[in-house]
N, C-alpha and C positions, 0 to 999 in steps of 0.2 A: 599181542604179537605172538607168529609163533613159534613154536623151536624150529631153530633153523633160518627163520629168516630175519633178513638186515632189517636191523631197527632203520624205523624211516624219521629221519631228520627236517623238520622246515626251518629255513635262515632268512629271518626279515631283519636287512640293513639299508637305512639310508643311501650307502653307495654300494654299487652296482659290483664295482671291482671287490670289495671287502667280500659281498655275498657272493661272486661266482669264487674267490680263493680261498673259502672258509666251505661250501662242497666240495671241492677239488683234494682238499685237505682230510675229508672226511668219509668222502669218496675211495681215498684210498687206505682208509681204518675199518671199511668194510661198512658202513653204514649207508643207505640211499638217501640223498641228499637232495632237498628241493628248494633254490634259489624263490624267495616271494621280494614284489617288488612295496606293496604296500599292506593296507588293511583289508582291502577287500579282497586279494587275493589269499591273507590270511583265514578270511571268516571263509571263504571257498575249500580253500584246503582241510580244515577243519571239519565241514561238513560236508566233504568228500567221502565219494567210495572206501579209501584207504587212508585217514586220517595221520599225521603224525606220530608218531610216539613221542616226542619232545621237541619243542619249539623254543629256538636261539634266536634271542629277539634283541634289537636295537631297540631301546623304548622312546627315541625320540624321532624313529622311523614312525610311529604312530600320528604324530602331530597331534595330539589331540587335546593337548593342552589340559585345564582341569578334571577333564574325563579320562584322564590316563589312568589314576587310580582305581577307578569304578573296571573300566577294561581289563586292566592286568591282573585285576582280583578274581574276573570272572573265567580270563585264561588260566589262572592259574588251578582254577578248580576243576579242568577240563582235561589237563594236557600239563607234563612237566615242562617249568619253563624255566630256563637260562638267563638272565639279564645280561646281553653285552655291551659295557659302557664305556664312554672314556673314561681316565682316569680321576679326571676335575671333575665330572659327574656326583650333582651335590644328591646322595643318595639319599631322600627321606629314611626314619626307622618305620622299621618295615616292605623297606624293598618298596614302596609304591601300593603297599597298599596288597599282594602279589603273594599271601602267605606259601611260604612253601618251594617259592623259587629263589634259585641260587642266582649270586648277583657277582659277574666276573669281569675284571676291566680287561678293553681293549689292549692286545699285545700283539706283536709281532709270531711270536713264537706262539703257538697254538695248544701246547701238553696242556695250560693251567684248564680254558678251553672245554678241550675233551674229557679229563678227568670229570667238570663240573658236568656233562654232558651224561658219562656214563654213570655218578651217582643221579641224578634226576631220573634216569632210568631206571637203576636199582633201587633207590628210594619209592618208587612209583608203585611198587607190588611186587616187580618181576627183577629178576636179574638178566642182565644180558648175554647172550651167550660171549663168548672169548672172543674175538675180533683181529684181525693183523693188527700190527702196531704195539700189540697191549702187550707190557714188560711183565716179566715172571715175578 
């Protein structure tokens, strides 16, 4: 990424509503944020022009049952990744298998969220520039 410009966000959730209010939310923390509806539009974005900088993922938006593990391991070595789960989300150790990604339950309120969003971006190499939103 470079200085100066807004880290770019992918949000793959299950429901439609959650992923367009979780851009919306992000969108105005200064970030560019791209609602995905599935898996293939994930491996799209990914290997796009303009890739991601961190991908916030429902991991049951994947469907993929046994090979969930093998997937999240291979995103995670790719691209900072977010887990966003419910909260009964019976989380294997090891995140799924996903080393490296932060694993954040589903909430209302969005800070916890963001926070885990802008260390997987600072954990990743780079720090991110300052952003509206972000508390002194």
């Amino acid at each position: 990424m470079a200085k100066g410009e807004r880290p770019r966000l992918a949000i793959l959730d299950r429901n439609s509503h959650v992923r367009e209010f979780l851009c919306r939310e992000f969108e105005l923390q200064g970030f560019f944020a791209t609602a995905l509806r599935d898996a293939a539009e994930l491996s799209s974005s990914l290997n796009g022009h303009l890739p991601p900088d961190v991908v916030v993922l429902d991991p049951e938006a994947l469907d993929l049952g046994a090979k969930l593990a093998k997937r999240l391991g291979e995103l995670a070595s790719r691209v900072p990744l977010v887990l966003h789960v419910f909260p009964e989300a019976e989380i294997p150790a090891g995140g799924w298998g996903a080393a490296g990604a932060l694993v954040v339950e589903k909430q209302a309120d969005t800070r916890e969220l963001s926070r885990a969003v802008r260390a997987a971006l600072a954990g990743w190499g780079g720090s991110p520039a300052k952003m509206e939103g972000d508390e002194a």
